[in-house]
C-alpha positions as CSV (number, residue, x, y, z in Angstrom):
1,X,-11.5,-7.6,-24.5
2,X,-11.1,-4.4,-26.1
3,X,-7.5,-2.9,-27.1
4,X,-7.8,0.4,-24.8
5,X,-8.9,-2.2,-22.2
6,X,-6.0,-4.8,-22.3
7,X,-3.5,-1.5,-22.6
8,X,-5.6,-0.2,-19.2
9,X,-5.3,-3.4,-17.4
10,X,-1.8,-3.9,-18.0
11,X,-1.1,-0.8,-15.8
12,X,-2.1,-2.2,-12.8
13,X,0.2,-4.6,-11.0
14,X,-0.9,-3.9,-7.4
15,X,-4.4,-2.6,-7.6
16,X,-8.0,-4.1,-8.2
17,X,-9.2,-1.5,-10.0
18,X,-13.1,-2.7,-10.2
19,X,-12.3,-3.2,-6.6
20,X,-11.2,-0.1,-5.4
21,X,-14.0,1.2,-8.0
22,X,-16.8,-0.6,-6.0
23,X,-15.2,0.1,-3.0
24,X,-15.8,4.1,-3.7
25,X,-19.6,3.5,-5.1
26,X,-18.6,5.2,-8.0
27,X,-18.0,8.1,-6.2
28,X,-15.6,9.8,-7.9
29,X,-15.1,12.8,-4.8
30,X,-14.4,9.9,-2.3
31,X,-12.3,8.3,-4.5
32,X,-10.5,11.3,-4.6
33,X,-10.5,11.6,-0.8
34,X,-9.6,7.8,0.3
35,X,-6.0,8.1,-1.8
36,X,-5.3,11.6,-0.5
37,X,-5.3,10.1,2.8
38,X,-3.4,7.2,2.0
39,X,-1.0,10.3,0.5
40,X,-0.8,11.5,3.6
41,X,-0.7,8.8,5.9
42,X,2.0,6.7,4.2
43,X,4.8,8.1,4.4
44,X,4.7,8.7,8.0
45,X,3.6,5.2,8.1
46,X,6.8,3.9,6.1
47,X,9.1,6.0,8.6
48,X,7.8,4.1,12.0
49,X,8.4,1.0,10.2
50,X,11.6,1.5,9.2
51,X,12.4,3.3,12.4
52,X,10.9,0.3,14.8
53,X,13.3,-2.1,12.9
54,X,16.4,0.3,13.2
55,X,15.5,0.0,16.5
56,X,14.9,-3.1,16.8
57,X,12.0,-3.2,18.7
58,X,9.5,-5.5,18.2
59,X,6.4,-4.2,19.6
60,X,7.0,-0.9,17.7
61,X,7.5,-2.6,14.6
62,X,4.2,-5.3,14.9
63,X,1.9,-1.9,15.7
64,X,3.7,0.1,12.7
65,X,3.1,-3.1,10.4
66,X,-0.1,-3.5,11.0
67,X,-1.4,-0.3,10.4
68,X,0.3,-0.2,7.5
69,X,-1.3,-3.5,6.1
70,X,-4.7,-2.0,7.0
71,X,-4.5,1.1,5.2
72,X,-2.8,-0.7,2.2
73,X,-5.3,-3.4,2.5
74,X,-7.8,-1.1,0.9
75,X,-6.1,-0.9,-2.4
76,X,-4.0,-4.5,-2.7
77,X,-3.4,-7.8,-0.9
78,X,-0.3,-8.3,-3.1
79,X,3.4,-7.8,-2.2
80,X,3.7,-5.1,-0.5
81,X,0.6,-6.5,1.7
82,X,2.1,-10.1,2.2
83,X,5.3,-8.3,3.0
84,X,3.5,-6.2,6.2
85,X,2.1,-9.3,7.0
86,X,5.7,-11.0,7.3
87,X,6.9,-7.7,9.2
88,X,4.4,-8.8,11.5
89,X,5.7,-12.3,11.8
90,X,8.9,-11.1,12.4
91,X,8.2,-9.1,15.2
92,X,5.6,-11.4,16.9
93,X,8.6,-13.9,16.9
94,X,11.6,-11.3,17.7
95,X,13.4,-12.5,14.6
96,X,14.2,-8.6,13.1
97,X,17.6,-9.9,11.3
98,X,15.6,-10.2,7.6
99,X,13.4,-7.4,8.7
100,X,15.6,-4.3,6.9
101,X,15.5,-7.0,3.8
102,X,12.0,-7.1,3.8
103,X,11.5,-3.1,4.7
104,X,13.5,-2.0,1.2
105,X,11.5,-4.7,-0.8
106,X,8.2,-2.8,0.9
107,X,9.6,0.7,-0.2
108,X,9.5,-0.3,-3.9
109,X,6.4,-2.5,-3.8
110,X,4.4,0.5,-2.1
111,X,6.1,3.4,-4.5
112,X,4.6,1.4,-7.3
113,X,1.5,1.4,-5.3
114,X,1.7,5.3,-5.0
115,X,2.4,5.5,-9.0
116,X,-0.8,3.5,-9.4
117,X,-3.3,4.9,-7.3
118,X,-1.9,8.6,-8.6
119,X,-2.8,6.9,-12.0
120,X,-6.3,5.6,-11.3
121,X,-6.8,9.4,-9.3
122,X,-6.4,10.7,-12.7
123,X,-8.3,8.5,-14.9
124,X,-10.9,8.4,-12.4
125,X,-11.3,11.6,-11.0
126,X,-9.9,14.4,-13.5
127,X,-10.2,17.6,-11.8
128,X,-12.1,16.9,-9.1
């Protein structure tokens, strides 16, 4: 593996970037577009979250949870994936007492995810 390459790869702790690469065809434009929307989508997504466990309302925070995992899905099924998907658990079984644990250890995991995808935007898609 190349120098530049091994420097390029150890950027990414979340993402797949061939992955999310494929995903987009190569098209640079949609690229563009698909983390925009994440962009915009997330932090609303992060509030109901939190907001369903303050709450502590379980439906609220199973619905919130799992959309979150789907949009994340598209870009990682690391940490801050598995830790949607034990959100979930914990409101499918009513247990929301590790829940606010779990939440603050999703805020980090998915503000690394912003750093990266706002990285691969830029290597990717320049200007567009």
């Amino acid at each position: 593996m190349k120098p530049n390459m091994v420097a390029i790869n150890r950027q990414w702790r979340l993402i797949n970037r061939e992955q999310v690469l494929c995903m987009t065809v190569g098209d640079v434009e949609f690229l563009a577009e698909m983390i925009e929307i994440f962009l915009s989508y997330i932090p609303q997504q992060m509030k109901d979250i939190k907001q369903a466990i303050e709450e502590r309302n379980s439906q609220m925070l199973y619905d919130a949870a799992h959309a979150c995992k789907g949009l994340i899905g598209n870009y990682t099924k690391l940490d801050p994936y598995l830790l949607l998907v034990l959100l979930e658990e914990d409101a499918e079984s009513g247990q929301l007492d590790e829940s606010l644990i779990k939440f603050d250890s999703l805020e980090k995991e998915v503000s690394q995810l912003i750093v990266e995808l706002k990285m691969l935007m830029i290597q990717e898609c320049g200007n567009v």
